[in-house]
C-alpha positions in Angstrom: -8.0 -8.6 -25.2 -12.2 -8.2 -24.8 -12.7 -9.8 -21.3 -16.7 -8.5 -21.4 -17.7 -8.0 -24.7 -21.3 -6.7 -23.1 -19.5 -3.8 -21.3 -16.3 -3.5 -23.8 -14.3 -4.7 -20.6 -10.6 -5.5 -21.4 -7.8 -7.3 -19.4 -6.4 -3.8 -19.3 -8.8 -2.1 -18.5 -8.9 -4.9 -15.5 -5.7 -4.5 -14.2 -5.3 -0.6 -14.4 -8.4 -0.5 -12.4 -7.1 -3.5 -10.0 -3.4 -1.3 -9.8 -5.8 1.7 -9.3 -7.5 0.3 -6.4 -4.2 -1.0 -4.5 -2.3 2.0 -4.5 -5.3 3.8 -3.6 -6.0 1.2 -0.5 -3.4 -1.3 -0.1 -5.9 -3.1 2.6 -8.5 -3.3 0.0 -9.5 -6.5 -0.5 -10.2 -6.4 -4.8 -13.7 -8.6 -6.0 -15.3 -8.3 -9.6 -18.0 -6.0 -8.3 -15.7 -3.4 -6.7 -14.1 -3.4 -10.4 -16.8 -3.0 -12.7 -17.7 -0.3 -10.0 -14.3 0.8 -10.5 -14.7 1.2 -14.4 -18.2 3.0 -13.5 -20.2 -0.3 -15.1 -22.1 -3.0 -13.7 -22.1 -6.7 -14.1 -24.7 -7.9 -17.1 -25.0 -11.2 -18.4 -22.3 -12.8 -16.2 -20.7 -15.0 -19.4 -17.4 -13.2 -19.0 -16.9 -14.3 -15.4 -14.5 -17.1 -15.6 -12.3 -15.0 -18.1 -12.6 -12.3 -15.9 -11.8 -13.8 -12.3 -9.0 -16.1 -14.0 -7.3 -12.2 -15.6 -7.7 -11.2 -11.8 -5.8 -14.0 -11.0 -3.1 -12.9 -13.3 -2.4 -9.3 -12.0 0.1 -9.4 -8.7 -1.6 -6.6 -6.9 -4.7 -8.9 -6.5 -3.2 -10.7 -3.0 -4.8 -10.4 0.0 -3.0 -8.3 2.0 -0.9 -9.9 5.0 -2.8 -8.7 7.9 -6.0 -10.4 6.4 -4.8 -13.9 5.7 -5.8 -16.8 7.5 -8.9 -14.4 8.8 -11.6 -17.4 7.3 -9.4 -19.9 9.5 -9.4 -18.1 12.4 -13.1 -17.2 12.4 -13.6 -20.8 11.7 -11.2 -22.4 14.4 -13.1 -19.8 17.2 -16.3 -20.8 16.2 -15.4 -24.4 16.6 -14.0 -23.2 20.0 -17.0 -21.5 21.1 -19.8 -24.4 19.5 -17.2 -27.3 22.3 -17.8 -24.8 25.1 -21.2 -25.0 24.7 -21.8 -28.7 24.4 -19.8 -28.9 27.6 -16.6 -30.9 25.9 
């Protein structure tokens, strides 16, 4: 299936380069522009976005990997951490 009918981008072409980039780095953490990078394009119009994030979604070798979860969280809980020590609570 056309995912990007601007850059001929197909839901194939989307998961062999998402496949591509995990067995090259399994720590790689996979986004849109590291694709189209991937398939030597660049984004265009940006129509195609919600198809292509949502065939992302479909391919299993898309997860963050396990060393990296919960990374957002604990950035978020320290900083809390950090902004109580400074009010003095």
């Amino acid at each position: 299936m056309i995912v990007c009918h601007c850059l001929h981008i197909t839901d194939r072409d989307i998961h062999a380069a998402i496949d591509w980039m995990r067995a090259a780095d399994p720590h790689a953490i996979i986004t849109p522009g590291k694709i189209y990078h991937a398939l030597g394009k660049r984004a265009d119009c940006g129509g195609c976005m919600p198809l292509f994030l949502s065939t992302m979604r479909k391919n299993a070798n898309l997860e963050v990997p396990m060393e990296l979860r919960g990374l957002r969280e604990s950035a978020h809980l320290k900083g809390n951490m950090h902004e109580r020590r400074r009010k003095g609570n």
